[in-house]
N, C-alpha and C positions, 0 to 999 in steps of 0.2 A: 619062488623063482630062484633058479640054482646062475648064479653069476660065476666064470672062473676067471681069472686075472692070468694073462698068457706070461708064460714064463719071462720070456724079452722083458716085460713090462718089470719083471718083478725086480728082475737082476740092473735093469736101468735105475730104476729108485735106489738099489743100493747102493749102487756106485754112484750115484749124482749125491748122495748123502753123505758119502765118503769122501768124496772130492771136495764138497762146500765145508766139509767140519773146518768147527772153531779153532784159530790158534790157542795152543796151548797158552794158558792167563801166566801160568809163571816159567820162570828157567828153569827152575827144579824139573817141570813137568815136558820141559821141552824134548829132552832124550827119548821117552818114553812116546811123545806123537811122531817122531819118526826125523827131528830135527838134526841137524848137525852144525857145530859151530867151526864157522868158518875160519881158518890160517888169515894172518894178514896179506899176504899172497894171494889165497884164493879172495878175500874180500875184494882187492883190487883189481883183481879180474874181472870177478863180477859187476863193479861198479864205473867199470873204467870204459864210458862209450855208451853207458846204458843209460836210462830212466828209471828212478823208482815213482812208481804211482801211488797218490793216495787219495783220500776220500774226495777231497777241492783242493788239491795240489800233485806238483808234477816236480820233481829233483834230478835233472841232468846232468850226470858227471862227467863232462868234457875230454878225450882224449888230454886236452890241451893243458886240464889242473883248473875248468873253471867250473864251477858251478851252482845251477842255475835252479833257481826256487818259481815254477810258474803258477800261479794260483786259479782261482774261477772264474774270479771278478776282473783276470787280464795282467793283474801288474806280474810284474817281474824282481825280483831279487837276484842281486851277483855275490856270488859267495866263491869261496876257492877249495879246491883240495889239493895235496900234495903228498910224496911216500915220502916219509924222515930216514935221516940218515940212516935208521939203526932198518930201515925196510917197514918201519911200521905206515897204517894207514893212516891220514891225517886229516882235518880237515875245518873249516869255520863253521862257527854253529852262528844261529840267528841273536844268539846273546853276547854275540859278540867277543865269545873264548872258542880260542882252537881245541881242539879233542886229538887226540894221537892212541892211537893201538885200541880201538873202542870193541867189544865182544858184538858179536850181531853171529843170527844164527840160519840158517837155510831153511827152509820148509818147502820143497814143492816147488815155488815159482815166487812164494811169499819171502822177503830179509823181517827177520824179528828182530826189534829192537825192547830190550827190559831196561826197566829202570835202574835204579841203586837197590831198590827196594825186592830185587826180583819179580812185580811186576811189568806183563805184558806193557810196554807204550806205545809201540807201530807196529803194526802187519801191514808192510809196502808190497806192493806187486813190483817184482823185477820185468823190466820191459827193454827188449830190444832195441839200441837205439834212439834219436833225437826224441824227444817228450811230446806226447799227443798235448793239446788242451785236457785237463781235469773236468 
C-alpha cells in the first residue's frame, strides 16, 4: 500500500515544530536561536501594561508601577516596579530585594530570564494586558 503524506501536511508539521522549539538552555546560545536582548527601554515597554504568563502563575506590571504575582491556587502577591533614576528597569523580587537593570532576552512572544549561572530559569509568555488566571 503506497500512502502519500500531502504536501500541506508536511510543511504544517514543520512549522508547528519550529514554532514549539525549546528555549535556548543557555545565554551563550540565546543569539544563535534567534533571541535578542532587550535595552532597558525596550524592557519596559514591553512590560509596562502587560502579563507574563507562567506555568501556575501570572505577573502583571501595572501601568501604575504595581505588580501583581497571580498564582493557581488563587492567592495574590503585590509586588512593585519602578524606572531608576539612571532609566534603568527596576523592580521587587519575592525575596524580598530590588533588582534594577536586570538582562532578560526576547524570543518570539517568550521574555527569557538566565540565571548568574547562564542557565535558562523562565521562559514567560508575554501577554497583552490584564493577567488571565494561570
Amino acid at each position: 500500500m503506497n500512502i502519500r503524506l500531502p504536501l500541506c501536511a508536511v510543511l504544517l508539521a514543520a512549522v508547528s515544530s519550529a514554532v514549539a522549539a525549546a528555549p535556548p538552555a543557555t545565554r551563550d546560545a540565546a543569539p544563535g536561536a534567534g533571541a535578542r536582548l532587550l535595552s532597558q527601554p525596550e524592557l519596559i515597554e514591553t512590560l509596562r501594561g502587560n502579563t507574563l504568563q507562567g506555568p501556575d502563575y501570572a505577573l502583571h506590571y501595572a501601568a501604575d508601577g504595581a505588580k501583581l504575582m497571580r498564582r493557581a491556587d488563587g492567592s495574590v502577591t503585590r509586588l512593585r516596579w519602578w524606572i531608576g533614576a539612571d532609566g534603568a528597569f527596576c523592580e521587587d523580587s519575592l525575596l524580598g530585594r530590588p533588582s534594577c537593570a536586570p538582562q532578560r532576552w526576547l524570543l518570539g512572544e517568550e521574555l527569557l530570564i538566565f540565571g548568574a549561572d547562564g542557565a535558562l530559569k523562565y521562559a514567560l509568555r508575554v501577554v497583552p494586558g490584564a493577567p488571565a488566571q494561570p
